[in-house]
N, CA, C and O atoms as a MOPAC input file, in Angstrom:
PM7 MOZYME 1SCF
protein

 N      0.86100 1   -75.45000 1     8.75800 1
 C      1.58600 1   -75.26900 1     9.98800 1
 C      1.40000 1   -73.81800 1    10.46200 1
 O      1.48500 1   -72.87700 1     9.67200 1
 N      1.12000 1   -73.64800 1    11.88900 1
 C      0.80500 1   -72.60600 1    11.87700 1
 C      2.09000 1   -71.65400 1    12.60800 1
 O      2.54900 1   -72.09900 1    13.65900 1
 N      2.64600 1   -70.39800 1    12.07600 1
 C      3.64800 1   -69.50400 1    12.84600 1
 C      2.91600 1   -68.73400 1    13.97600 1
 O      1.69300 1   -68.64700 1    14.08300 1
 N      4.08000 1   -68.04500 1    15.02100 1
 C      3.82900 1   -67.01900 1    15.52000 1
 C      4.38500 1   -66.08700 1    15.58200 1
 O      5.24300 1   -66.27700 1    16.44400 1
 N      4.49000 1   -64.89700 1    15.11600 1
 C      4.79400 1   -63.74900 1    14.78000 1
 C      4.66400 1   -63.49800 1    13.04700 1
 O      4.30000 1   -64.28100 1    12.17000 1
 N      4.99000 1   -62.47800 1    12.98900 1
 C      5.41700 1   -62.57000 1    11.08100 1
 C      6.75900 1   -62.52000 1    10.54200 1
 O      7.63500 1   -61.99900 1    11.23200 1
 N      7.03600 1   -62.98800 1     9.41100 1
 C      8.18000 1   -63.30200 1     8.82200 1
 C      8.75200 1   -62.44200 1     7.90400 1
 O      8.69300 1   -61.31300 1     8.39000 1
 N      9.33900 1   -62.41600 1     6.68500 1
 C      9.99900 1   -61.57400 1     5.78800 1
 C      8.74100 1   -62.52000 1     4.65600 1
 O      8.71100 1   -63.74300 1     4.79500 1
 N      8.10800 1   -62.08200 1     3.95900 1
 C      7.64900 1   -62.57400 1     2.77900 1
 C      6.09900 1   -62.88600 1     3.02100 1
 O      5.40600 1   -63.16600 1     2.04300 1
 N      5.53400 1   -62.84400 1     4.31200 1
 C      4.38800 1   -62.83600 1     4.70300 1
 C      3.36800 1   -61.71600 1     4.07500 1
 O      3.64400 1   -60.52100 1     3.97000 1
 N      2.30100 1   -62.24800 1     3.73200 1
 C      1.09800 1   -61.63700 1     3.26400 1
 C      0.22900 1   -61.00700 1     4.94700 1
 O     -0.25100 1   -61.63100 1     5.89300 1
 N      0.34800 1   -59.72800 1     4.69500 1
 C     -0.33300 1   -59.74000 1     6.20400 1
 C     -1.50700 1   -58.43600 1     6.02200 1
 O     -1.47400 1   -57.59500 1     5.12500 1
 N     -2.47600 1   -58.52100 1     7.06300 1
 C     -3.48600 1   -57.45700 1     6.75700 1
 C     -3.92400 1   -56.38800 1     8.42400 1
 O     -4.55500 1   -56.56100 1     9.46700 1
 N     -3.40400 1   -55.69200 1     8.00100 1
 C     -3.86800 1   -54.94200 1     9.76100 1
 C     -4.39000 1   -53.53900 1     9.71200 1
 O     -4.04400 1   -52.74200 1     8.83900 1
 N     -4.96900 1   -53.34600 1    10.37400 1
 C     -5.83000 1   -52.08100 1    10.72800 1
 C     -5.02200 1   -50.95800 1    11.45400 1
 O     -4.72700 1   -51.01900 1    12.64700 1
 N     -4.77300 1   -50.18400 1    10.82900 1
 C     -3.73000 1   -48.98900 1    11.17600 1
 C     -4.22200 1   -47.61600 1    11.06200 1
 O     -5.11900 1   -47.35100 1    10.26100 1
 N     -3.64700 1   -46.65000 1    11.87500 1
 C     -3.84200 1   -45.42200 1    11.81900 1
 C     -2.84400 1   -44.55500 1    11.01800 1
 O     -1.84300 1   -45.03500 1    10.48600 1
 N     -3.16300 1   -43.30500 1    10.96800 1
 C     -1.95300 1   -42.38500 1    10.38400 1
 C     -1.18000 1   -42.19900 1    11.58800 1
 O     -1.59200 1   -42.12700 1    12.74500 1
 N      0.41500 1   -42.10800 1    10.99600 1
 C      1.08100 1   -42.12700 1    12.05600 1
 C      1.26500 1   -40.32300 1    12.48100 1
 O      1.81200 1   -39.57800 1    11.66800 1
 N      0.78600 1   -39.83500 1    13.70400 1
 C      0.72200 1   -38.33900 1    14.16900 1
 C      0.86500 1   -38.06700 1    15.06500 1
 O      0.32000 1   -37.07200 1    15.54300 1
 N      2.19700 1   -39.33400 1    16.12900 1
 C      2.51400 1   -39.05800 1    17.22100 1
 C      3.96400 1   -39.98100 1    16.94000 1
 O      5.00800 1   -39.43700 1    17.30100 1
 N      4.01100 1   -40.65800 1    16.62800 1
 C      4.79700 1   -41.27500 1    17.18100 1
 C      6.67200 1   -41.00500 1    17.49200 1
 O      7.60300 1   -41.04200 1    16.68700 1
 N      6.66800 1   -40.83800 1    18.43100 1
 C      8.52200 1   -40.43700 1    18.78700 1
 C      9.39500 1   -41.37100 1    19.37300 1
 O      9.13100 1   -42.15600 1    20.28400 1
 N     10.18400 1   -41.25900 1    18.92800 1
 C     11.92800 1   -42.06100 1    18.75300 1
 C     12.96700 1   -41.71000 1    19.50600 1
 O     12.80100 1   -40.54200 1    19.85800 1
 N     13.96000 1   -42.15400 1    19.92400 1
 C     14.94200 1   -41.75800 1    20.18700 1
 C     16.05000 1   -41.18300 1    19.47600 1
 O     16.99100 1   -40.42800 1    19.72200 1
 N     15.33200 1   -42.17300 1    17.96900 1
 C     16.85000 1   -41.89700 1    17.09800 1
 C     15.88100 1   -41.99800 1    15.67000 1
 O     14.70000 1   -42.34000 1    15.70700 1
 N     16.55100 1   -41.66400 1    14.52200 1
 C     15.53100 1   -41.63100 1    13.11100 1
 C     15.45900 1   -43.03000 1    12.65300 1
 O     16.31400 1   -43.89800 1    12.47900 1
 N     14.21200 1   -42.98600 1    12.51500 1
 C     13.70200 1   -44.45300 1    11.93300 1
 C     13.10000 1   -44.14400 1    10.86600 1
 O     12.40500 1   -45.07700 1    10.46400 1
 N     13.05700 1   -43.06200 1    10.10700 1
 C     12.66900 1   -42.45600 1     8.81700 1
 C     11.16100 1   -42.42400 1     8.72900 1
 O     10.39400 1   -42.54500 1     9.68500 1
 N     10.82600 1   -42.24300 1     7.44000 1
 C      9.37300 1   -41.76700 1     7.70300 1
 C      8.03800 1   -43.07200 1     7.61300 1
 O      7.68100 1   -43.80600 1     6.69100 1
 N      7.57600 1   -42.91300 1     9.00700 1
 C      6.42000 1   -44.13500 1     9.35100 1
 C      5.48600 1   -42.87000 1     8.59100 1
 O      5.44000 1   -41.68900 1     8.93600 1
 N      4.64600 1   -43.64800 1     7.25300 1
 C      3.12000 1   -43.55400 1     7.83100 1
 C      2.10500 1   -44.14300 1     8.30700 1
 O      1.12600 1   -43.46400 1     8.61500 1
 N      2.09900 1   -45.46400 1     8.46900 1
 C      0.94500 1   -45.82500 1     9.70400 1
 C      1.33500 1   -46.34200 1    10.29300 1
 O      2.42500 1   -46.84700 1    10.02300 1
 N      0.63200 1   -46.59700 1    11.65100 1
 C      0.68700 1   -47.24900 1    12.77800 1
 C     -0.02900 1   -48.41300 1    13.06700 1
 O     -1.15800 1   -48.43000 1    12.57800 1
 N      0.32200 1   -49.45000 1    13.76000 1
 C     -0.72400 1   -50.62900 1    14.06000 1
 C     -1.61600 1   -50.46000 1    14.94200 1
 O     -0.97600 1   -50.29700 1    15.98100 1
 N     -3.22800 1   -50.36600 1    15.29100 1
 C     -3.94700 1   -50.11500 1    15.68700 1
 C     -4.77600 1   -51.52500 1    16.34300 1
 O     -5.67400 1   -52.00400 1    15.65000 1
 N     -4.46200 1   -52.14900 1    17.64700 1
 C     -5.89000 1   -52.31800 1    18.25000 1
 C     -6.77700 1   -52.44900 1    19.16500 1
 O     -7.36100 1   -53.42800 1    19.62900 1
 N     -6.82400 1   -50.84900 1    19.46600 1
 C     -7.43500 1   -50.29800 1    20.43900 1
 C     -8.57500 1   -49.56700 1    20.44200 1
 O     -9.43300 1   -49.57800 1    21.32500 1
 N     -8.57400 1   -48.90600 1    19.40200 1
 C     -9.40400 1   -47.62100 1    19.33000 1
 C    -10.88500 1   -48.03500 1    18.76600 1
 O    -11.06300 1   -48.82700 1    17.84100 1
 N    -11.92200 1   -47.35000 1    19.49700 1
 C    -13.10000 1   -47.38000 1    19.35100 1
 C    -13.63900 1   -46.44400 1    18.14300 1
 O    -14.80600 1   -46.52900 1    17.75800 1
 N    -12.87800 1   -45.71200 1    17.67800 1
 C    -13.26800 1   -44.83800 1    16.19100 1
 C    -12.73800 1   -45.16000 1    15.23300 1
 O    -11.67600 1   -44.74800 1    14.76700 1
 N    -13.63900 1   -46.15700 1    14.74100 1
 C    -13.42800 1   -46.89000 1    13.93700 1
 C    -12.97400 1   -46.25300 1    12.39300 1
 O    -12.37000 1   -46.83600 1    11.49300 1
 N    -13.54100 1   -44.71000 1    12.43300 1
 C    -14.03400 1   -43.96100 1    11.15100 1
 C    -12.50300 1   -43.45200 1    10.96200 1
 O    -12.41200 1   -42.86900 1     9.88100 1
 N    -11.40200 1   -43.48200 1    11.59200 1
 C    -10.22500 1   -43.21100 1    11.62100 1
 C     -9.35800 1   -43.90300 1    11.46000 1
 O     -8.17500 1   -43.57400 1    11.55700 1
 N     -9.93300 1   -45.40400 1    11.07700 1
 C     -8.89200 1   -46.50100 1    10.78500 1
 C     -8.80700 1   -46.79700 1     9.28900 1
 O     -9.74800 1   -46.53000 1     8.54000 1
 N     -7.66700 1   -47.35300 1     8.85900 1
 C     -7.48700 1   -47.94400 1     7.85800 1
 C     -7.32700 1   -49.03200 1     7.76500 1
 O     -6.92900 1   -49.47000 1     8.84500 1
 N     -7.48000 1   -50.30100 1     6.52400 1
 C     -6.77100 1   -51.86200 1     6.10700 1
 C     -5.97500 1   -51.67100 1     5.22000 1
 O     -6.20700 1   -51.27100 1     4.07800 1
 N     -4.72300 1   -52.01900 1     5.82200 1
 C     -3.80700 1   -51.89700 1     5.42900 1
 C     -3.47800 1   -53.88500 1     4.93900 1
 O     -3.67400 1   -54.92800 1     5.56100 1
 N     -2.96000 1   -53.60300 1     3.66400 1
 C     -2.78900 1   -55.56400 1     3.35300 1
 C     -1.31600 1   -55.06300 1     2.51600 1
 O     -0.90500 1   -53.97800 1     2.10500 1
 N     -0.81300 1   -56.39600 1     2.51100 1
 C      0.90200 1   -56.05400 1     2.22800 1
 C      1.91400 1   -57.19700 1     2.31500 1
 O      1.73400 1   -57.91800 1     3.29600 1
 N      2.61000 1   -57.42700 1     1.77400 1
 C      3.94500 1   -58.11100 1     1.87200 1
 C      4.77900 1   -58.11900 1     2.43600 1
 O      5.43600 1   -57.34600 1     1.73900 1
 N      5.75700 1   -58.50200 1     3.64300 1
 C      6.39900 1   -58.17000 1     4.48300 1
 C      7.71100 1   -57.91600 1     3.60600 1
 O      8.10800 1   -58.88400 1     2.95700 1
 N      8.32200 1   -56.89800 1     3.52700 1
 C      9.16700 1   -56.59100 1     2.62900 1
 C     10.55100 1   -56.71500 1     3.69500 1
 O     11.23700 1   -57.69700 1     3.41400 1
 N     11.02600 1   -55.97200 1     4.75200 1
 C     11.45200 1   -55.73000 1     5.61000 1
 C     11.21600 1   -55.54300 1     6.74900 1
 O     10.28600 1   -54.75400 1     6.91900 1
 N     11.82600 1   -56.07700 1     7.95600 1
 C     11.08400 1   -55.93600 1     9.49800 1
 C     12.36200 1   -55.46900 1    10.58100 1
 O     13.12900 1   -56.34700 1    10.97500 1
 N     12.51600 1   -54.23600 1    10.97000 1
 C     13.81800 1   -54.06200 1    11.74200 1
 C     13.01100 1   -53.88500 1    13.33100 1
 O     11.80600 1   -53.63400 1    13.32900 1
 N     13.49500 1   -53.98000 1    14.18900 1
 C     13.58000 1   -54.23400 1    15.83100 1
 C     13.63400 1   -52.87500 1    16.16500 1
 O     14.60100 1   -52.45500 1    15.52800 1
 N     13.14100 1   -51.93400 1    16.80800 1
 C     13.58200 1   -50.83500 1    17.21900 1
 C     13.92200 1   -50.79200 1    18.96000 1
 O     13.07000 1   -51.09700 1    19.79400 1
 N     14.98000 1   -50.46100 1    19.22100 1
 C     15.45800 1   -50.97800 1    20.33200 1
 C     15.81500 1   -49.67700 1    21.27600 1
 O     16.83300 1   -49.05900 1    20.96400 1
 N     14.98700 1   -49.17600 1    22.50800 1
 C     15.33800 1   -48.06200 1    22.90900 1
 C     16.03600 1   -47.86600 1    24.25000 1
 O     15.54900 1   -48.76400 1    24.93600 1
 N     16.88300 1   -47.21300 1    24.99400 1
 C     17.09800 1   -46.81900 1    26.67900 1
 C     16.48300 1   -45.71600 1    26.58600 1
 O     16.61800 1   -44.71100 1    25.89000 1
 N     15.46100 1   -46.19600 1    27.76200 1
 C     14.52400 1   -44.89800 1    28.43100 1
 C     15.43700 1   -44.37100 1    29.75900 1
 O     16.31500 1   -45.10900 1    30.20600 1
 N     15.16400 1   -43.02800 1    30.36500 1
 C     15.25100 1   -42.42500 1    31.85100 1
 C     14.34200 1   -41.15400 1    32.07600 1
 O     13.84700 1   -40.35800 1    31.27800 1
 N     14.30600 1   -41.23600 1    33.24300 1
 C     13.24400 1   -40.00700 1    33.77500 1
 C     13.28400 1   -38.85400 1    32.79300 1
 O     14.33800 1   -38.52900 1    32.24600 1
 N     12.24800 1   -38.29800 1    32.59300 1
 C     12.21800 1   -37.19100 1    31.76400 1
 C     12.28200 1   -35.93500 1    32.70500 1
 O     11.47900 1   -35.81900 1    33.63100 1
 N     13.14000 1   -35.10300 1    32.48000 1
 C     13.69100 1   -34.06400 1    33.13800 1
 C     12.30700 1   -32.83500 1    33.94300 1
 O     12.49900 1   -31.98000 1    34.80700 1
 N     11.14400 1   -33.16400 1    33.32400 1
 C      9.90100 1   -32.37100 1    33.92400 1
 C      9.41800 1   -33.55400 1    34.84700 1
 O      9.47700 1   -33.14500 1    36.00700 1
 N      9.06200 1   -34.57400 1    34.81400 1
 C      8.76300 1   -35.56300 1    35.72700 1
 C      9.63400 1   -36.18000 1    35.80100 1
 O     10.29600 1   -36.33300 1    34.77500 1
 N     10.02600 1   -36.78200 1    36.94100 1
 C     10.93500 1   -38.34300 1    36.86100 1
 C     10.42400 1   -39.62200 1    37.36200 1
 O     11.02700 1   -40.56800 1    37.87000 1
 N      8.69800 1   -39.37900 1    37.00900 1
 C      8.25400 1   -40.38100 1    37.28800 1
 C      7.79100 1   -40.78500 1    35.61000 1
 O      7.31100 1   -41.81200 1    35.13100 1
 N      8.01800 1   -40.01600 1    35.25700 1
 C      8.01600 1   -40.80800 1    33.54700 1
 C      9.16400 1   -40.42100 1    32.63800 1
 O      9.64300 1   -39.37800 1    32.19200 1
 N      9.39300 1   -41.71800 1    32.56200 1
 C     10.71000 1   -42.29900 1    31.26800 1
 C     10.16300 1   -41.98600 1    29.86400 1
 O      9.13800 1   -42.29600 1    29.25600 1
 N     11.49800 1   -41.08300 1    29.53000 1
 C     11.41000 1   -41.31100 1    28.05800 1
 C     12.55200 1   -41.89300 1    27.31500 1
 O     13.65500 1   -42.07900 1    27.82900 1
 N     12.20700 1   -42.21300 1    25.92200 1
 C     13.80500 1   -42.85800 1    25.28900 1
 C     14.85900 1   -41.97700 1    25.20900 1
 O     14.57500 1   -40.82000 1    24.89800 1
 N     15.91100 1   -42.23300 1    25.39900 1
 C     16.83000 1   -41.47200 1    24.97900 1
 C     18.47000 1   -41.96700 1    24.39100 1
 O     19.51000 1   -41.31000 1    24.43300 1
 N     18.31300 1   -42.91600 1    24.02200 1
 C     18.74700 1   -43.42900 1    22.98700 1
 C     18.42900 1   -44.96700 1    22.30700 1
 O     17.90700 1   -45.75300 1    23.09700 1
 N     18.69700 1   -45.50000 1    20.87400 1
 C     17.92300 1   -46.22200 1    20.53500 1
 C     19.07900 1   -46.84500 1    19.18300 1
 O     20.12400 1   -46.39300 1    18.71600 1
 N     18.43500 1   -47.80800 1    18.96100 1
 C     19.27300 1   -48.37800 1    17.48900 1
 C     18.47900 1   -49.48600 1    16.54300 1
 O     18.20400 1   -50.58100 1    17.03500 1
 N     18.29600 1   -49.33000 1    15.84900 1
 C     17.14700 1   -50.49200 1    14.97500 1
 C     18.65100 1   -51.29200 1    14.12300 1
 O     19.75400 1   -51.03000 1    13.64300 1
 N     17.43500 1   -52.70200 1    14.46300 1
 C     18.06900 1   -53.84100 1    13.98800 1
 C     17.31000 1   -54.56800 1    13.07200 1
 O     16.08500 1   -54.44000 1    13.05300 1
 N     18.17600 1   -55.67300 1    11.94800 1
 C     16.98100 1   -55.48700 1    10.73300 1
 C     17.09500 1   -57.36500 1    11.02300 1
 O     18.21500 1   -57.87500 1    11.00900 1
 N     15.79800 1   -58.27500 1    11.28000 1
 C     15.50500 1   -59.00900 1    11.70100 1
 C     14.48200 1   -59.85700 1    10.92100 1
 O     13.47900 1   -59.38000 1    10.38900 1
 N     14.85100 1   -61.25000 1    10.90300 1
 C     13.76500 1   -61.78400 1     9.86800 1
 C     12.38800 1   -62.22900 1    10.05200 1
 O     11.70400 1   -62.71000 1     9.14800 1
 N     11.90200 1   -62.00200 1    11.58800 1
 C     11.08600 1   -61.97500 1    11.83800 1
 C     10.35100 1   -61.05100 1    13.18400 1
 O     11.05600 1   -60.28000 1    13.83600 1
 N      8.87000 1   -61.23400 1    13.49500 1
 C      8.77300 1   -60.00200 1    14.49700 1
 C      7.88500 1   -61.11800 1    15.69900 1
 O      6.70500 1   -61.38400 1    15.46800 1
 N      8.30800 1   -61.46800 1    16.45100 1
 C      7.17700 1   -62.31900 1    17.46300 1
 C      7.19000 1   -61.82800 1    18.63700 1
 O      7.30700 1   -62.66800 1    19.53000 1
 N      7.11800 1   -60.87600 1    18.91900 1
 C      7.11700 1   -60.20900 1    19.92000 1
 C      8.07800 1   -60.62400 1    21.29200 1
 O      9.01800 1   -61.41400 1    21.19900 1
 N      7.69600 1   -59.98500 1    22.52200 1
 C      8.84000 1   -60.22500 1    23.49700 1
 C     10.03200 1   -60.47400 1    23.24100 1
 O     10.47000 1   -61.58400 1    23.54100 1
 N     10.79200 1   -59.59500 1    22.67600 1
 C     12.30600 1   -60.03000 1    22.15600 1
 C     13.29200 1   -59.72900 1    23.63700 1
 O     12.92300 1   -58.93700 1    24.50300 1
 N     14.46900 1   -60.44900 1    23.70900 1
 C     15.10800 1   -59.97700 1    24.85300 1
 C     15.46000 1   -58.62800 1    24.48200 1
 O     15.02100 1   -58.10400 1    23.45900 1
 N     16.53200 1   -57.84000 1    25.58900 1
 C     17.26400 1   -57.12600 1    25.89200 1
 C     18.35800 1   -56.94400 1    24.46500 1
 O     18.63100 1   -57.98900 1    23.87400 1
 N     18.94300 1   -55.67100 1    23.95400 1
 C     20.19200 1   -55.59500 1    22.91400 1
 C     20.91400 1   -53.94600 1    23.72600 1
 O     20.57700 1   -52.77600 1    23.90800 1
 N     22.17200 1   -54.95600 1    24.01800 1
 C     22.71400 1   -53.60000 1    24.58800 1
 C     22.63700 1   -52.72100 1    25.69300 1
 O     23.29100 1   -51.68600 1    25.82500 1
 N     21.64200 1   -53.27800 1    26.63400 1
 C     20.76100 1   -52.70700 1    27.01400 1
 C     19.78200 1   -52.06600 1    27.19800 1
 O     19.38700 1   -51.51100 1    28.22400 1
 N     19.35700 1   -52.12100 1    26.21100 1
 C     18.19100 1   -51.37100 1    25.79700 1
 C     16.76600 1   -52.44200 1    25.58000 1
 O     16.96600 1   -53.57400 1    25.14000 1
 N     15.71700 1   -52.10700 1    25.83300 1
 C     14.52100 1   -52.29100 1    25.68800 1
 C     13.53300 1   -52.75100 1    24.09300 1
 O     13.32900 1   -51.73800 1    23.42300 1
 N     13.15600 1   -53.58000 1    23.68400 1
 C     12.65700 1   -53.67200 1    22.23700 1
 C     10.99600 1   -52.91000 1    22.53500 1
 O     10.19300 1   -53.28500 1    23.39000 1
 N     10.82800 1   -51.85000 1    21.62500 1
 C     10.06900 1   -50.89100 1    22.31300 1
 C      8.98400 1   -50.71500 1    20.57800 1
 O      7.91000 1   -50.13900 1    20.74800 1
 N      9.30800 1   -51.21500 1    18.99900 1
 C      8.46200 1   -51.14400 1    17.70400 1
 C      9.10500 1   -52.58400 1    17.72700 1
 O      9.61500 1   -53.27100 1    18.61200 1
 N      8.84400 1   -52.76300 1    16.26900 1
 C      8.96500 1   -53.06400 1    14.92400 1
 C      8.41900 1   -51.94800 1    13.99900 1
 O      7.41200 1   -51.24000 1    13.98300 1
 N      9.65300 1   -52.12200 1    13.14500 1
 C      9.61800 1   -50.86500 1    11.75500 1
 C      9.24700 1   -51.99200 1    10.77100 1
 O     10.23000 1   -52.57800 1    10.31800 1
 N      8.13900 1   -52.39100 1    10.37300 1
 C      8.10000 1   -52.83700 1     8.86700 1
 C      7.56000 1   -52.30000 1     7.63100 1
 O      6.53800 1   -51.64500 1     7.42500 1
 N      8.39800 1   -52.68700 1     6.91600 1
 C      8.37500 1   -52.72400 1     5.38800 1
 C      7.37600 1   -53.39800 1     4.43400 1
 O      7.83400 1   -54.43800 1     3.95800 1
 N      5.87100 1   -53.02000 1     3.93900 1
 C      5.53200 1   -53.82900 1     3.24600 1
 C      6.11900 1   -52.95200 1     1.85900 1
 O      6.73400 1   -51.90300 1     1.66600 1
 N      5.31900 1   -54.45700 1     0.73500 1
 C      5.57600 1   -53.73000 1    -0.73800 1
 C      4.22300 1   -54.35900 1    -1.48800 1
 O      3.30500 1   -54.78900 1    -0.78900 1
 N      4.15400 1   -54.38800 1    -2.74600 1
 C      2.24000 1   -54.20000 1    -2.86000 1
 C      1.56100 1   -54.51000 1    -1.96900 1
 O      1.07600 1   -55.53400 1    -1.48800 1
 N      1.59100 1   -53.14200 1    -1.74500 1
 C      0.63300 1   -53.24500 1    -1.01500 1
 C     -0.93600 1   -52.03300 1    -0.91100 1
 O     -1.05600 1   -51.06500 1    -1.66200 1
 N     -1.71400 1   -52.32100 1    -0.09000 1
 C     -3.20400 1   -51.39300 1    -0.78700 1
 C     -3.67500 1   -51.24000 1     0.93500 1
 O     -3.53800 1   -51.92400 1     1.94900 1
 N     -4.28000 1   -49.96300 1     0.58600 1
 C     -5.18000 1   -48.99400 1     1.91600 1
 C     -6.00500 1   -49.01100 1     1.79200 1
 O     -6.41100 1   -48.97300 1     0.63100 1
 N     -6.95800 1   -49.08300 1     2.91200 1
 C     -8.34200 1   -48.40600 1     2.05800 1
 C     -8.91700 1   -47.87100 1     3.89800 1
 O     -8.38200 1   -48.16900 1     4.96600 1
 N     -9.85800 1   -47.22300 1     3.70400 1
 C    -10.63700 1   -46.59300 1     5.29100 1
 C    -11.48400 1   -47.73500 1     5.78500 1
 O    -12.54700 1   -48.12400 1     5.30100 1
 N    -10.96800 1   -48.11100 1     6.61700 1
 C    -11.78800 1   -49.62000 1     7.31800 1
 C    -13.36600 1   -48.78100 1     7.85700 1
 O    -13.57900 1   -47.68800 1     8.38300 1
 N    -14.26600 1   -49.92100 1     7.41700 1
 C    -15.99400 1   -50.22000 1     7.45800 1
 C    -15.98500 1   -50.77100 1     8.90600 1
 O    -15.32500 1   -51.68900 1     9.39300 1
 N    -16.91500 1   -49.94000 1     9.45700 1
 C    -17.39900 1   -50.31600 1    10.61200 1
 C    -16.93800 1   -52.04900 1    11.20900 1
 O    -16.22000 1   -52.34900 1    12.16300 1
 N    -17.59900 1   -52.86600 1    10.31900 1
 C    -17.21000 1   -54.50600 1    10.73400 1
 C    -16.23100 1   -54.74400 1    10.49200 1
 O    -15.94600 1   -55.86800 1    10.90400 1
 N    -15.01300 1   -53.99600 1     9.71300 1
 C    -13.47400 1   -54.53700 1     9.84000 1
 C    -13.00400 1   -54.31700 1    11.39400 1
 O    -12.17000 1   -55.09700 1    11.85400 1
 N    -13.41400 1   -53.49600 1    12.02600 1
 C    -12.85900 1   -53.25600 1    13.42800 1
 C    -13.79300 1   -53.70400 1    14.29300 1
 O    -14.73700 1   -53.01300 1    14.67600 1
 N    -13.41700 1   -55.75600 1    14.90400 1
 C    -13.93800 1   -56.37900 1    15.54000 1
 C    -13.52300 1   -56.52900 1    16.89500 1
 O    -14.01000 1   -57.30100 1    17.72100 1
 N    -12.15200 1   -55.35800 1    17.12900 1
 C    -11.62800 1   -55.32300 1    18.71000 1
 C    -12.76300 1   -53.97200 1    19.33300 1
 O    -12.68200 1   -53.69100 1    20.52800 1
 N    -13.59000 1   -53.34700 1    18.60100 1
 C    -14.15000 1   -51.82400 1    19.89500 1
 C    -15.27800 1   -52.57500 1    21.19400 1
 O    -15.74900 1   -51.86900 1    22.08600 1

């Protein structure tokens, strides 16, 4: 049977970067990678494979950022811990579903080979 999204206990494998941007509204503790699939440099990616250990919702309110106000940033936020991640989640609070924070556990890295990255 096939799902859509991932679950709590799922075996999953994705191509990720180091995380060296990413900002919050509020602490979501320490990410190191990111889900990646966009990028054409490939030599900067990793495979990441893993167990879905935990999956929380990160949920943000954006408004104009005080140098532009034609771009929103978050400015406040609250993560929610959820048993699964399928994207398009409604509205909480008002606020926007803007990650998923997950949790794997054995899990293994390695620097993804040119043919692991079949989105460039």
């Amino acid at each position: 049977m096939l799902r859509d999204g991932i679950f709590l206990g799922d075996k999953v494998k994705w191509l990720v970067l180091k995380n060296e941007c990413l900002q919050t509204s509020i602490d979501v503790g320490v990410i190191n990678y990111i889900y990646e699939a966009h990028s054409s440099e490939w030599e900067k990616i990793f495979v990441l494979e893993g167990k879905v250990e935990a999956i929380k919702t990160l949920y943000e309110r954006y408004a104009p950022d005080e140098y532009n106000a034609r771009i929103l940033v978050p400015v406040d936020g609250e993560l929610v811990e959820v048993e699964s991640a399928k994207g398009f989640d409604k509205e909480f609070k008002d606020m926007e579903s803007s990650a998923y924070i997950v949790t794997l556990n054995e899990y293994v890295i390695r620097p993804a080979k040119k043919e692991d990255v079949t989105f460039r």
